[in-house]
Structure formats: structure tokens, C-alpha cells
C-alpha positions in Angstrom: 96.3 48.4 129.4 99.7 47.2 130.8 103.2 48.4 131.0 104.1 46.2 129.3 102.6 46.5 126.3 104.2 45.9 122.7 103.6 46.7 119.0 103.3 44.2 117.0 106.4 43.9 114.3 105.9 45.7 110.9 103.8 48.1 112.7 105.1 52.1 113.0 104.0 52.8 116.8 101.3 55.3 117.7 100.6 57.5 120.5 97.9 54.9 122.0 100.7 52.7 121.8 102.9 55.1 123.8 99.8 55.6 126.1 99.2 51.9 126.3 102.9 50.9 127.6 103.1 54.2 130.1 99.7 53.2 131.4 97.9 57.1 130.7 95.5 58.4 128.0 96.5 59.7 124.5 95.7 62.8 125.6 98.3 62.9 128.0 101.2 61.5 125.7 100.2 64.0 123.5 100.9 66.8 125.9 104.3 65.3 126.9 105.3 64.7 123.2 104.7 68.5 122.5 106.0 69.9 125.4 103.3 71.9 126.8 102.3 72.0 130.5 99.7 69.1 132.2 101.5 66.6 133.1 103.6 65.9 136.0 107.9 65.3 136.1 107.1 62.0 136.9 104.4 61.3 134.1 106.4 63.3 131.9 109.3 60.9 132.8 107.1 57.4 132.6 105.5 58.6 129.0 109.0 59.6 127.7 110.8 56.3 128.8 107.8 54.0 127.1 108.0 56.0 123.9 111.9 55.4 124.0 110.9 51.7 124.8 108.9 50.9 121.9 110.6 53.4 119.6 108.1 55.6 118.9 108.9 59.0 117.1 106.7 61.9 116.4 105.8 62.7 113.0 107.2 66.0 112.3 105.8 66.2 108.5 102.3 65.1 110.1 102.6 68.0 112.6 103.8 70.1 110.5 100.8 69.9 107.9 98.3 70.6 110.7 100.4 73.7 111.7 100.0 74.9 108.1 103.5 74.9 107.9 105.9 72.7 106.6 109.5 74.5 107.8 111.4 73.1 105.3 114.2 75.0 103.4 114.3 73.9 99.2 117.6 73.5 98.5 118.9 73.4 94.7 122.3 72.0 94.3 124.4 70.2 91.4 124.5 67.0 92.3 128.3 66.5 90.6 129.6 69.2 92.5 131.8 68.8 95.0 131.6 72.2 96.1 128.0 72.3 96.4 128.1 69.0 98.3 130.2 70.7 100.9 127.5 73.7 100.9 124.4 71.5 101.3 126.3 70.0 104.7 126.6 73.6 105.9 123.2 74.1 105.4 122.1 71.1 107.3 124.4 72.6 110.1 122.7 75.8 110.3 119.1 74.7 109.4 118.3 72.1 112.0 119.3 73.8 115.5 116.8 76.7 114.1 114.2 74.1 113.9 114.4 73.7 110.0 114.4 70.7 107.5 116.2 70.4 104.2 114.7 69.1 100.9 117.0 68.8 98.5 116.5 68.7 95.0 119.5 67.7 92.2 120.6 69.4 88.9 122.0 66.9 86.9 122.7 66.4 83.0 119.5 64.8 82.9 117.7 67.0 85.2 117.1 70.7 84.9 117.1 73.7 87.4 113.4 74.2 86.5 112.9 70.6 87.4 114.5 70.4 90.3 112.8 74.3 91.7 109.5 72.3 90.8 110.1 69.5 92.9 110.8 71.8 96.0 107.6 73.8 95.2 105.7 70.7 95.0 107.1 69.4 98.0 105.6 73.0 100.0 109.1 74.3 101.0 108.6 77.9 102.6 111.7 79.1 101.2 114.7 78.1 98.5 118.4 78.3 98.7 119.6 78.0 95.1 122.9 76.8 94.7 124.5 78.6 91.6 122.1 79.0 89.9 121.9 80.0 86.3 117.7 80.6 85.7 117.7 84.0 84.2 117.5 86.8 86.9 114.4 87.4 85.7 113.1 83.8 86.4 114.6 83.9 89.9 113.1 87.7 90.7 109.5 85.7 89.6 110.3 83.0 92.1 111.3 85.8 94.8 107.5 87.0 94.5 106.4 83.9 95.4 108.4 83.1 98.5 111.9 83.8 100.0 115.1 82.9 97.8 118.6 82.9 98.3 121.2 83.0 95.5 124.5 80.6 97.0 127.5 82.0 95.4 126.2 83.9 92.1 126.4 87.3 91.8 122.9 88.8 90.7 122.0 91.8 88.9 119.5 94.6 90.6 116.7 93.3 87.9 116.1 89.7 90.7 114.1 91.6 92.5 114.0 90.6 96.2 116.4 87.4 95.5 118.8 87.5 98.5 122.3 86.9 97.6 125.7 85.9 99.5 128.5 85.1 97.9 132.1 85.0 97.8 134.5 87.8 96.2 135.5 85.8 93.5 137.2 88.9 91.5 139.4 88.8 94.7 140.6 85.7 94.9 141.5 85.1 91.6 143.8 88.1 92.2 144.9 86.4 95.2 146.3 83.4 93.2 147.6 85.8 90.5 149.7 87.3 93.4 151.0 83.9 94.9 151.7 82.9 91.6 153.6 86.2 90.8 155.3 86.1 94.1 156.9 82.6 93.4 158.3 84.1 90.4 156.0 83.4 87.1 155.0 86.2 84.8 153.4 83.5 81.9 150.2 82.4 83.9 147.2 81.2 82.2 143.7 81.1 83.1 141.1 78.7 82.4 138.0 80.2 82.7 134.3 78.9 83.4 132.2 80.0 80.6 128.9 81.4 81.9 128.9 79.7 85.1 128.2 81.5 88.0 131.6 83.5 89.0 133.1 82.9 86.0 133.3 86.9 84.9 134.3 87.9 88.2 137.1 85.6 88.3 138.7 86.3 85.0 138.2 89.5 85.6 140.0 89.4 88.9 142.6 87.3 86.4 143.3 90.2 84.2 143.2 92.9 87.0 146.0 91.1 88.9 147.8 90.6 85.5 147.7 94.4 84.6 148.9 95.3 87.9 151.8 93.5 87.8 152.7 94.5 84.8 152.1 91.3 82.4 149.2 92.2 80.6 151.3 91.0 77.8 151.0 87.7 79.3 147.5 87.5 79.8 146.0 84.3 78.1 142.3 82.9 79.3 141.0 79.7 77.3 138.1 78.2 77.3 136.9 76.1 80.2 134.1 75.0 82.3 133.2 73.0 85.6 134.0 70.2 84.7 137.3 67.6 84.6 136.6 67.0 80.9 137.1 70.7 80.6 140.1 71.5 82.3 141.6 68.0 80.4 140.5 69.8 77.3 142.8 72.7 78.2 145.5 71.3 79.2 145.8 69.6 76.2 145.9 73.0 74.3 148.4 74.6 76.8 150.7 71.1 76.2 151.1 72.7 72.5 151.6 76.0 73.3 154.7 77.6 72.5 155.8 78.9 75.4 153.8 77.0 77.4 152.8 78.9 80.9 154.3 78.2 84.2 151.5 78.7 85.8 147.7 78.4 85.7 144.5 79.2 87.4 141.6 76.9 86.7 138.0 78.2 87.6 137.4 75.4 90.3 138.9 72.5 91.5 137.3 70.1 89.4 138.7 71.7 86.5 141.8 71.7 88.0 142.0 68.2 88.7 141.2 67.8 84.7 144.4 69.9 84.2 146.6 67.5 87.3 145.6 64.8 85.0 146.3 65.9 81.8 149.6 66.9 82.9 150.6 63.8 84.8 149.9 61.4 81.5 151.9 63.6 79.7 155.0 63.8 81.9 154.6 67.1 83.0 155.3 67.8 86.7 153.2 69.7 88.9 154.9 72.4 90.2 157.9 71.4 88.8 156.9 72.3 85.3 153.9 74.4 85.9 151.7 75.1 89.0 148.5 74.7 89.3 145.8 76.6 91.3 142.0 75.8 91.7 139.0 77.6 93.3 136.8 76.7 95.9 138.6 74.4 98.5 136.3 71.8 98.1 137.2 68.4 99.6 138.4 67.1 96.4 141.2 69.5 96.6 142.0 68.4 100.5 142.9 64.9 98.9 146.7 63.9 100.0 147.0 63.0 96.1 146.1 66.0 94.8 147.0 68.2 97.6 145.8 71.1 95.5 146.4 75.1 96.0 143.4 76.2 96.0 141.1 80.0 96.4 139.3 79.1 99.5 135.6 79.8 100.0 134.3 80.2 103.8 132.1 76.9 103.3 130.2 77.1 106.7 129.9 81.0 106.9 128.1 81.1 103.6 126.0 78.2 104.1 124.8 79.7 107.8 124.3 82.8 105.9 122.4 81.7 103.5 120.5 79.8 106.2 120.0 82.7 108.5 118.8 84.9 105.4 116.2 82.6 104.6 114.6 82.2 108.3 115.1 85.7 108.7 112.3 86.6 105.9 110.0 83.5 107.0 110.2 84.7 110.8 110.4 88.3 110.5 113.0 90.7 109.4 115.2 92.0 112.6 116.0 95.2 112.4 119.4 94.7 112.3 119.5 92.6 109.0 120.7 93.4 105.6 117.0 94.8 103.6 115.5 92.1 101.7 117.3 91.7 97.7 120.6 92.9 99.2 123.7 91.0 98.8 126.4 89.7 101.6 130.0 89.3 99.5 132.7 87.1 102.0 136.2 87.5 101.6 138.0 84.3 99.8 141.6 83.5 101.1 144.3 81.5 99.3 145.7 78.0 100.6 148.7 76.5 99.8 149.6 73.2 98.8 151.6 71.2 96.7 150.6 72.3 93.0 152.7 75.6 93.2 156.1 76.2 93.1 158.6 78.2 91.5 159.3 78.2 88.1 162.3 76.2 87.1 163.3 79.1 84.2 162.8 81.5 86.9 
């Protein structure tokens, strides 16, 4: 065979075409694709430079299957979610220096959690990292018996089972924005809430806490809310008739706040100038120079390597050193500030 040999176009190259162009058997390619030991620095160097010449690239998935492994990490995530979209690039982060894939699978209006858990079964991932997920514990403890999972940023209760959980300490940062809020001078601060989702009792009941303890509990006002823009829109249309209306509110994420920035801003009401806003989560959405959004942040890459490391740590052996399997790791939040707070102007 010579050197110089080419594949013809269309056609995915092989390892006989690699062995073809470096001039050497199959055998040998295969040898200096893996990595192991028989072949020389200079073969090594020849079969490397003729697979980069005719771009041939292992199949990992292929390999993989023969291995009886498939090292890929499920990963659940709602696919409207900014936030979560910031998690699932932490994960990739962490995941692939340890040797991992990702297979992600959306929740979507159309598209259930049950669905999309399916789809990573189906697709032989060896462990799942659920983002906010709302399954029952009980469905997620089943799931745990079956193979590793990690709970992103939901607090669990003892009944999952083994589920592994890291999350943020969402009771605590809503009492940090109480406390900025309360610092710049407002005592009537609202809180839209998020329903059932995931965080949503810790944070209003980090709301109230903070609201006690500074002495407004006769303040204290949570409405109805949710995830969504429509839903913080919806609020801020009830807070516009509201006699007095708040100076201040907390929304449960940023994509409820932005609902609320909107609101506000069609009906001529200035953020801060007449009421400050805070969201939750820090996503990128808040980071934008038009919304420039104070905002509870959430240690984006430290959870997402967390939950990363949890996962590989029960597919490659516990350490000794690591939290015991169905344990939870709780990260500290921290406030940012932008330009949707401000002192009250009756203040």
C-alpha cells in the first residue's frame, strides 16, 4: 500500500485506511490508537500523522460498547431554563477531563421528566444528573436502585433513598436579598414565590425568616408565582394595584424577575427608582447590560463539578474520603448587585 494513500469522499476513514497511508498493519494502528505499548516513537509518530492526514477519528461509542461500558453521564435539564443551561456547561467542564460524555435529554412543555429519564436509560448512560427535578422522591429513590443519581439543586427528603444531592442554600439567600433590601431602607418587600418548584419552600421560607427578624412580619406579602416570565408579568400586574404597593420585591428566579422588569417598564414604573427588584440564580440572562439584574448567586461551576464528581465517584468507587452515598452537599449562595436595587424614594 502507499503513503500516499486516500479515502475516497463520502467515506468515514478506517483503521486499514490509517494502516494503508502509514504503510503498517491494522494491527499496529490499532495499538498506537489505544495507547498501549508495541510500537516504536517513530511508528507511533508515522501512524499518528497519517490518521491526522486523512482525518480519521476513533470511535469512542464503538469502543466503548465492546468495553461494556458506555461512560456517559444522563443529564436531565429544562430546556427553557437559563439556569439549567448554565449547569449543563459546567457539567461538560467537569465530565470530559475525567474521561466522561454527556447525553442530554430536554424537559419541555411537550416533553415530560419520565420521558426524557427514558431516553437516557435507553441510550445506556451509567449514571443521571437530574436537573431540578420534580418526579416524586419516591420515583427518584426507584431510579437510585437502578444506578447512580444526582439531584442538581432540589432539596430531597430521607425517603430517595441513595439519590445524591447538592444544592444551593436557597433559605439563605433569600434572606440575603431580604437583608440588602432592608439595608437600602425598605420595610414593604414582597415576594413572588415559585409554587412547587424545586427551592421554592426554602426560599420563601428564607423570605419570611429575614422578614421576622427584622421586624416587618407585618409586611410580609408572598403571591403566587412560578418559573416562568409569564409568571412574574402576572404578578406584577397584581402588585401594580396594590395599595401600598411594595418598594421592593424578590422574584423566585431570574426569569421571573425579568417578567416583573417588564411589566413594570410598560407601565412607567422605574426600576429602582420605584421599586427594586431582586432575582435568584445569576443566570446569564441576569448578566445582560439591559437588565443588569440583582440577583442571589448560585456557584454555577462548583455545583455542576460536584455533581459531576458525585456521579464518577459511585461508578469508579467510593474514596474514603467522600460524603456516604444518599447524603447531601448544600453550597453557600452570595448576593450580587446591580442595577434593579436602590433606595426607596419614600425612604
Amino acid at each position: 500500500m502507499s503513503p500516499t494513500h486516500e479515502v475516497p469522499d463520502g467515506k468515514r476513514p478506517t483503521l486499514a485506511d490509517v494502516a494503508a497511508r502509514a504503510n503498517v498493519s491494522t494491527a499496529l494502528v490499532s495499538i498506537v490508537i489505544r495507547g498501549t505499548k508495541g510500537a516504536s516513537a517513530a511508528t507511533r509518530e508515522r501512524v499518528l500523522q497519517a490518521a491526522k492526514d486523512i482525518g480519521y477519528r476513533p470511535d469512542t461509542r464503538a469502543r466503548l460498547l465492546r468495553s461494556h461500558r458506555s461512560r456517559l453521564l444522563g443529564v436531565q435539564f429544562e430546556l427553557q431554563s437559563a439556569f439549567h443551561t448554565d449547569l449543563v456547561e459546567g457539567i461538560y467542564a467537569a465530565a470530559e477531563p475525567a474521561g466522561y460524555q454527556i447525553a442530554l435529554s430536554a424537559v419541555a412543555p411537550s416533553r415530560s421528566e419520565q420521558q426524557a429519564v427514558d431516553t437516557l436509560l435507553a441510550d445506556r448512560c451509567e449514571a443521571l444528573i437530574l436537573l431540578g427535578p420534580q418526579a416524586p422522591a419516591a420515583r427518584l429513590a426507584e431510579l437510585a436502585a437502578q444506578l447512580p443519581v444526582v439531584s442538581l439543586a432540589r432539596r430531597l427528603r430521607a425517603s430517595a433513598g441513595n439519590v445524591e444531592v447538592v444544592r444551593t442554600a436557597d433559605e439563605e439567600g433569600a434572606r440575603q436579598a431580604v437583608d440588602h433590601l432592608v439595608a437600602l431602607g425598605h420595610r414593604d418587600i414582597a415576594h413572588v414565590d415559585g409554587g412547587r418548584a424545586p427551592g421554592a419552600a426554602d426560599r420563601r421560607r428564607g423570605y419570611r425568616t429575614a422578614m421576622v427578624r427584622h421586624g416587618l412580619a407585618a409586611h410580609v406579602r408572598v403571591l403566587p408565582g412560578g418559573l416562568t416570565e409569564d409568571d412574574g408579568s402576572a404578578a406584577a400586574r397584581t402588585l401594580l394595584t396594590t395599595r401600598p404597593r411594595p418598594t421592593g420585591v424578590l422574584a423566585f428566579n431570574d426569569r421571573c424577575a425579568t417578567g416583573l422588569l417588564d411589566t413594570f417598564l410598560r407601565a412607567a414604573v422605574p426600576v429602582p427608582g420605584g421599586i427594586s427588584v431582586i432575582g435568584f440564580d445569576d443566570s446569564r440572562l441576569a448578566r445582560l447590560a439591559h437588565i443588569d439584574l440583582t440577583t442571589v448567586g448560585q456557584d454555577i461551576p462548583r455545583m455542576a463539578a460536584l455533581a459531576v464528581g458525585r456521579a464518577i465517584a459511585r461508578l469508579d468507587g467510593e474514596p474514603a474520603d467522600e460524603p456516604a452515598p444518599g447524603t447531601e452537599t448544600v453550597i453557600a449562595p452570595h448576593l450580587i448587585t446591580r442595577g434593579t436595587t436602590a433606595p426607596p424614594t419614600t425612604a
